[in-house]
ZAMARGU-4260 file (C-alpha; in steps of 0.2 Angstrom, whole numbers, plus 5000, padded with zeros to 4 digits):
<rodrens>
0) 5532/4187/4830 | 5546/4180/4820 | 5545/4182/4801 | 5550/4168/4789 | 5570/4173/4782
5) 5585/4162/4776 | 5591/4159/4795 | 5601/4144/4791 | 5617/4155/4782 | 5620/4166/4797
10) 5636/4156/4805 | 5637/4144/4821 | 5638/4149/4839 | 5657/4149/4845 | 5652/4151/4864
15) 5639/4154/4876 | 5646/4170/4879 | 5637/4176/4862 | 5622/4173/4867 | 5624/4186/4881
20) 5633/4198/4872 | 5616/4196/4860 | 5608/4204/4875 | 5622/4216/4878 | 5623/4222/4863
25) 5604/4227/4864 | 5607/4240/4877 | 5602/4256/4874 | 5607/4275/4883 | 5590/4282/4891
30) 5588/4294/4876 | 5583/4281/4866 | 5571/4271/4876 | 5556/4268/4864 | 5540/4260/4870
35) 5531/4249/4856 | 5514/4241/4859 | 5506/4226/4853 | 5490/4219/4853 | 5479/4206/4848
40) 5459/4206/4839 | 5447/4191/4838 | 5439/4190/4820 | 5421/4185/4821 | 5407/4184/4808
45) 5397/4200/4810 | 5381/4195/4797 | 5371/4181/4795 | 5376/4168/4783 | 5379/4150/4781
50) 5389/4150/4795 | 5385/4156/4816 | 5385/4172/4818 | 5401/4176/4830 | 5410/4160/4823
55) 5427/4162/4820 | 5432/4165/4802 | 5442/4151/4792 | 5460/4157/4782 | 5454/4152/4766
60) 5438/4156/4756 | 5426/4174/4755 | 5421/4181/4774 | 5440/4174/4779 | 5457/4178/4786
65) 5467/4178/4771 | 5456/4189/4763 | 5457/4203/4774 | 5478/4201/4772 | 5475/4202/4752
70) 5465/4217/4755 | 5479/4225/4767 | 5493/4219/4756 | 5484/4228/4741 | 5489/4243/4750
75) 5505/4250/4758 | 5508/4233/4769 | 5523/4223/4760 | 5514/4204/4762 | 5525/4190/4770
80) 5522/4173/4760 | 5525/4155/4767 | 5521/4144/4752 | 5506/4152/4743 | 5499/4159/4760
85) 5502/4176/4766 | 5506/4174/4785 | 5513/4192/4789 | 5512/4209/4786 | 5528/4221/4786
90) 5527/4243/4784 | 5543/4249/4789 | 5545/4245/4808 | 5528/4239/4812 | 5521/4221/4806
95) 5503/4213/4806 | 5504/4193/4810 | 5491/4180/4814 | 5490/4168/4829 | 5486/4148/4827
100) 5469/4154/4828 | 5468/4170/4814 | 5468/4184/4829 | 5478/4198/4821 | 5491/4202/4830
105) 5500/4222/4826 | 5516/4225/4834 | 5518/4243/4830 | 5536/4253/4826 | 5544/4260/4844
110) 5539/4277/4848 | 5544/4290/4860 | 5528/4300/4861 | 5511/4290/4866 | 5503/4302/4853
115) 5513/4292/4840 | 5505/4276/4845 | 5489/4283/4845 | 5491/4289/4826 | 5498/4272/4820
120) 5486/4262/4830 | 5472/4272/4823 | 5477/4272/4805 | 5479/4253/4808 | 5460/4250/4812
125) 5456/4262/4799 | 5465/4250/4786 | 5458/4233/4793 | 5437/4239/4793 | 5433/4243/4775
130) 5438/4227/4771 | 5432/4218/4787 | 5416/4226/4784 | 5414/4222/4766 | 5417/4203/4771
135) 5404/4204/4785 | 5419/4202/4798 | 5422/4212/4815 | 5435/4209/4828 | 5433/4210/4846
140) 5441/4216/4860 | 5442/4205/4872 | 5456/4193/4881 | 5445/4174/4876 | 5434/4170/4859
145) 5417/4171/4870 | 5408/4161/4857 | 5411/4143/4849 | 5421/4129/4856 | 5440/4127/4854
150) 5437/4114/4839 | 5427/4127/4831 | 5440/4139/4827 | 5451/4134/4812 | 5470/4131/4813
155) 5478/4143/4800 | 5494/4137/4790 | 5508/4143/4796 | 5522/4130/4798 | 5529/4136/4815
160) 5509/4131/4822 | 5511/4113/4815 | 5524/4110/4826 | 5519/4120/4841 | 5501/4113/4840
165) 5509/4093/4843 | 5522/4099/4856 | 5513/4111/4868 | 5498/4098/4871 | 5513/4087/4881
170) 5516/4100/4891 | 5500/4108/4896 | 5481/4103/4895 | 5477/4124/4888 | 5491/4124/4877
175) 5477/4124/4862 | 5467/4136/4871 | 5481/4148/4871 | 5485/4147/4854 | 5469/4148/4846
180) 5458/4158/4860 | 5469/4170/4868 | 5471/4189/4863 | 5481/4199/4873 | 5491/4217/4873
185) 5509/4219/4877 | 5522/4234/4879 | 5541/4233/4874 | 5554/4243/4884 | 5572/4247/4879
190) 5585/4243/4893 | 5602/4250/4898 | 5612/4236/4904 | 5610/4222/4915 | 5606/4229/4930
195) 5594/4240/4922 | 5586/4226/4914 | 5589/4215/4930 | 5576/4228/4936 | 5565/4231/4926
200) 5562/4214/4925 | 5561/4212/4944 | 5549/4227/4944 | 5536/4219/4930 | 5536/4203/4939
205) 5533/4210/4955 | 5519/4220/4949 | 5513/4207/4934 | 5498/4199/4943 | 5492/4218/4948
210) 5491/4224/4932 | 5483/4208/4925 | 5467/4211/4937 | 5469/4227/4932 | 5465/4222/4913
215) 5457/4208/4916 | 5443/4203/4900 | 5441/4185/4896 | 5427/4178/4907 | 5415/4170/4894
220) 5421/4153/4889 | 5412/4142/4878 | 5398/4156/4878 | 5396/4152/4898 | 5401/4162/4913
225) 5418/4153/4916 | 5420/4158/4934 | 5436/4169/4927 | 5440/4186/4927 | 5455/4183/4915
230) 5451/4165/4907 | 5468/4170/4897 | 5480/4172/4911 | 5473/4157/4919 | 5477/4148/4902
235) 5494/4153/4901 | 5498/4145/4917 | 5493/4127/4911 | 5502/4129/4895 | 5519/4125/4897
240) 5530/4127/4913 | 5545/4125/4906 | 5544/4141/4895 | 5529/4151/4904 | 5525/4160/4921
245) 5537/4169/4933 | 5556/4169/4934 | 5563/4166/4951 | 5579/4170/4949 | 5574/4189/4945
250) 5571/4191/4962 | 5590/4186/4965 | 5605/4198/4962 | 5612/4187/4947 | 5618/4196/4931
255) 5602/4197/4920 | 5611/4190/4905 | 5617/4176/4911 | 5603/4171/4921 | 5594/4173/4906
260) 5604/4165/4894 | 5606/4150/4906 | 5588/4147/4909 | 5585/4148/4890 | 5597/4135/4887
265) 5589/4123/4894 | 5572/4125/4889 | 5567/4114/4875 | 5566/4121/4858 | 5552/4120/4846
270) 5561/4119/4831 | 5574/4125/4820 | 5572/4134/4805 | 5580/4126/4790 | 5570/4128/4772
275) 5556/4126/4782 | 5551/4122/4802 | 5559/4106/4811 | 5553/4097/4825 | 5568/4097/4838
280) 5559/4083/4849 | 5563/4090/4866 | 5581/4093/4862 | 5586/4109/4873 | 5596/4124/4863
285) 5613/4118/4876 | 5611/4102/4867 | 5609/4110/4850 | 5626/4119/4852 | 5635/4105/4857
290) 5629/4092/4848 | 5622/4098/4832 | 5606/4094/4825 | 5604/4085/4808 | 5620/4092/4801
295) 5616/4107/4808 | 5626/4119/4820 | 5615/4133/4831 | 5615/4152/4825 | 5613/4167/4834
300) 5595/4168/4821 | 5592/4151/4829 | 5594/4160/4847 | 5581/4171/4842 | 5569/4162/4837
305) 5572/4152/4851 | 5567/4166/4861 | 5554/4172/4852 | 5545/4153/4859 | 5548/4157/4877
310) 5535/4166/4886 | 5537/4170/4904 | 5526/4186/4911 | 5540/4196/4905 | 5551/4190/4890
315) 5568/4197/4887 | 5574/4200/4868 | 5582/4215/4862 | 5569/4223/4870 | 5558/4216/4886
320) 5540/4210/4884 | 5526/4216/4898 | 5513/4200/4896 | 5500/4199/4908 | 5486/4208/4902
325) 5471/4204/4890 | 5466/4211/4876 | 5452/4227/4877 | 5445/4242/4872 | 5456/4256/4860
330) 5457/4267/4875 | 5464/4253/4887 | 5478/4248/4872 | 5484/4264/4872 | 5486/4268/4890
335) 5497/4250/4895 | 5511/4259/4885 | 5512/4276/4896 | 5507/4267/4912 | 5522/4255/4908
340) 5533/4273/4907 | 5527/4279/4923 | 5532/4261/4930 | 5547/4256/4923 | 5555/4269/4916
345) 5554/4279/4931 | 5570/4274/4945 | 5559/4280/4959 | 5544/4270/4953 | 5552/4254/4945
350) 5557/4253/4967 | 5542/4257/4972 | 5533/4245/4961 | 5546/4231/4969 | 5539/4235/4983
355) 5522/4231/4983 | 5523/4211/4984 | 5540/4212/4991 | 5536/4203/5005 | 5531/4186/4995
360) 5541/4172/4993 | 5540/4162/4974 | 5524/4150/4981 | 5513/4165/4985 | 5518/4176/4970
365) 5512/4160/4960 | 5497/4159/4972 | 5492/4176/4968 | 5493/4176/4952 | 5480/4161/4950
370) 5470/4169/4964 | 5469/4185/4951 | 5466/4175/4935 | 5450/4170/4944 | 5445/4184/4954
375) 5453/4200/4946 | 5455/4213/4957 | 5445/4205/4971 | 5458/4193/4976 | 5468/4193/4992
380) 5487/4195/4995 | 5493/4180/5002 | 5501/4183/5020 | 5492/4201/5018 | 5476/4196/5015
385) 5473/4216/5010 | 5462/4217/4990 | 5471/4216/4976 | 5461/4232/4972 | 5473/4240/4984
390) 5486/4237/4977 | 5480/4241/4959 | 5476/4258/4967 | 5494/4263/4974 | 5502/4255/4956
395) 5491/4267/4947 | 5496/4281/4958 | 5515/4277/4957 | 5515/4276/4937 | 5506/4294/4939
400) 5520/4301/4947 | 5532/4292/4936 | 5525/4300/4923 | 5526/4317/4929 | 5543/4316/4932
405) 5545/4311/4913 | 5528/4315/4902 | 5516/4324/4911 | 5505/4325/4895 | 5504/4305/4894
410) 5494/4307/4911 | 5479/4308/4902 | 5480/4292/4895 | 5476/4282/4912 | 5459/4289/4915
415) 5453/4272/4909 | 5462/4264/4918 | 5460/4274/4934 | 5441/4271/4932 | 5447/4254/4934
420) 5455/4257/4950 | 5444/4266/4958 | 5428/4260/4954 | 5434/4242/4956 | 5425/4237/4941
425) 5436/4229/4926 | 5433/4225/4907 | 5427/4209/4912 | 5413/4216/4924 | 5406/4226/4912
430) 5406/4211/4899 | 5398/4199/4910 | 5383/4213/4914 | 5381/4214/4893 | 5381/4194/4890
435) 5368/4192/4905 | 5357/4206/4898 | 5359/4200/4882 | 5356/4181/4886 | 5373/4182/4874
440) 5365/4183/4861 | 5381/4189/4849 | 5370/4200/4838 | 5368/4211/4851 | 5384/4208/4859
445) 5398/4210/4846 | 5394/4228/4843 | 5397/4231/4859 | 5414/4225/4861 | 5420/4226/4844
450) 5433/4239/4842 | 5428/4256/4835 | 5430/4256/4817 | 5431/4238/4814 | 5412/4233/4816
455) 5405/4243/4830 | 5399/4255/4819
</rodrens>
């Protein structure tokens, strides 16, 4: 997320060039490859009161959003402030943010070792359920807010969400959903150059759709079976097509940066930052450079923010974004950041991941990643025909032998995820068994998939 700062005195853009040498000069040698890890949690009311129980919690007032950030801000988290409204969180390299819909989002500080994540991401929950449970709050792990409706769910103030929250609705009928429903968890991977990130990228795309089945957690919508293993993903394809989905041209040879760089171009921006957010009424960043914008020339801070509002299945900024996987359980967070290792970090691996879906063409890429949003890891291969759940299978044994070749004490960290695999039986399987037994009812049901430490107990 991109934290409010005085963009506007950095000085104009001379020439496309710099916006690839932004990307250049983002490469790193493999010694320093980090992974970081991101992840989203859905706040619900966890005791009875005036309001539902399971209802999403408002910014402002008692049992609320802004609460929990003063009680976290009261600590060791420096607050972020937007007006009189703390909007972020910042403790040295990691930050604590909140989506249109109050899900907290932490993106941790890099780390070499998963161990360190671990520590962090513990210490984090920690921190977030005295107060959460003082305020009769919990937060779930799953990929969709199962209870409520979409006009149930308060819009918090942030600027940035004003805007987006009149512009997306043009561009895809989900847009709202996305922004205020959705929780997901991501990893960031350091990259060498452009042909390294030219792979990497190629790799993630290749193998997106898999590892979304794989995590698949969002199938209760509007407290009804939605029909959905991953209700999220299937969101994020009717949000915007100008800034979400899959990349063709990573499957070409192109230099990564320019491709990237070219196609950002001409997406339109949200806004520009200027004492405060402005509406950039579908002007594309190209235009912004040539022509200007209120008496305002573009920035490279203006380029990143602008990429910050892109969101492809795998997002290139100083570091590249894996996206395609919902939210869940403490022990699935902290094994997407070594099964990303064995993956992507791993020559051998990132080709043999490649390989998998090799044989598609852009239609039945797009094809199979709606046919997965529905059915998980039941869906077929286009041309194939062969279960998803195959492939999910060979993806979890190549990241194992990735990670041998490069941490063979992370390998623990997949057993989750290899339950997954072989038992062909997702987060979202398991979920939809506890909501028919429990006629979801959310009294008996937020325990349950409420992370540890932050209400399940």
């Amino acid at each position: 997320m991109h934290l409010v700062n005085n963009r506007q005195k950095s000085r104009p853009i001379a020439s496309v060039s710099e916006l690839r040498e932004y990307f250049l000069a983002s490469c790193k040698p493999r010694a320093k490859w980090r992974l970081g890890t991101e992840h989203e949690i859905i706040g619900v009311r966890s005791e009875g009161g005036d309001e539902p129980l399971g209802s999403a919690p408002p910014y402002h007032g008692k049992a609320s959003i802004g609460a929990v950030l003063q009680a976290l801000a009261a600590g060791d988290w420096d607050p972020v402030y937007e007006g009189q409204h703390i909007i972020a969180l910042v403790r040295g390299d990691a930050q604590v943010t909140i989506e249109p819909g109050g899900q907290f989002e932490l993106a941790a500080r890099p780390v070499a070792h998963t161990d360190e994540m671990k520590t962090d991401l513990w210490q984090y929950v920690g921190e977030i359920a005295g107060p959460s449970k003082k305020l009769g709050l919990a937060w779930l792990s799953v990929g969709f807010r199962p209870f409520g409706r979409l006009d149930d769910v308060p819009w918090m103030p942030k600027q940035r969400y004003r805007v987006m929250r009149e512009y997306l609705p043009t561009r895809g009928r989900l847009a709202h959903e996305m922004m205020k429903r959705t929780a997901t968890v991501q990893v960031n991977l350091d990259y060498g150059g452009p042909d390294d990130a030219r792979e990497k990228l190629r790799a993630i795309m290749s193998a997106t759709s898999i590892i979304t089945a794989i995590y698949a957690n969002s199938p209760i919508v509007d407290e009804t079976d939605s029909g959905f293993q991953s209700y999220r993903s299937h969101v994020w394809r009717h949000t915007d097509p100008d800034r979400c989905g899959l990349l063709p041209w990573v499957f070409s040879d192109r230099d990564i940066f320019d491709a990237y760089t070219e196609w950002a171009l001409d997406v339109p921006l949200f806004f520009v930052y200027r004492d405060g957010y402005r509406p950039a009424n579908g002007m594309t960043f190209r235009r912004f450079m040539s022509e200007g914008m209120d008496g305002h020339q573009a920035t490279l801070d203006d380029w990143a923010l602008h990429l910050s509002t892109l969101f492809p299945e795998a997002r290139m900024k100083k570091f590249i974004e894996v996206r395609g996987c919902d939210a869940g359980s403490m022990d699935m967070v902290m094994a997407l950041a070594p099964l990303c290792r064995g993956l992507f970090y791993d020559d051998i691996s990132r080709r043999a991941v490649t390989e998998l879906t090799a044989s598609l063409d852009m239609d039945e890429r797009n094809q199979l990643a709606e046919s997965v949003a529905r059915a998980g890891l039941r869906a077929d291969v286009p041309r194939t025909g062969r279960p998803v759940g195959e492939l999910a299978r060979e993806l979890v044994a190549i990241a194992d032998d990735g990670l041998r070749r490069q941490a063979p004490g992370e390998s623990s960290y997949l057993e989750p995820i290899r339950a997954v695999v072989e038992n062909q039986r997702t987060q979202a399987d398991v979920f939809l068994e506890l909501w028919r037994s429990t006629g979801g009812d959310p009294g008996k049901i937020i325990p349950r998939i409420a992370h540890r430490c932050l209400g399940a107990e």
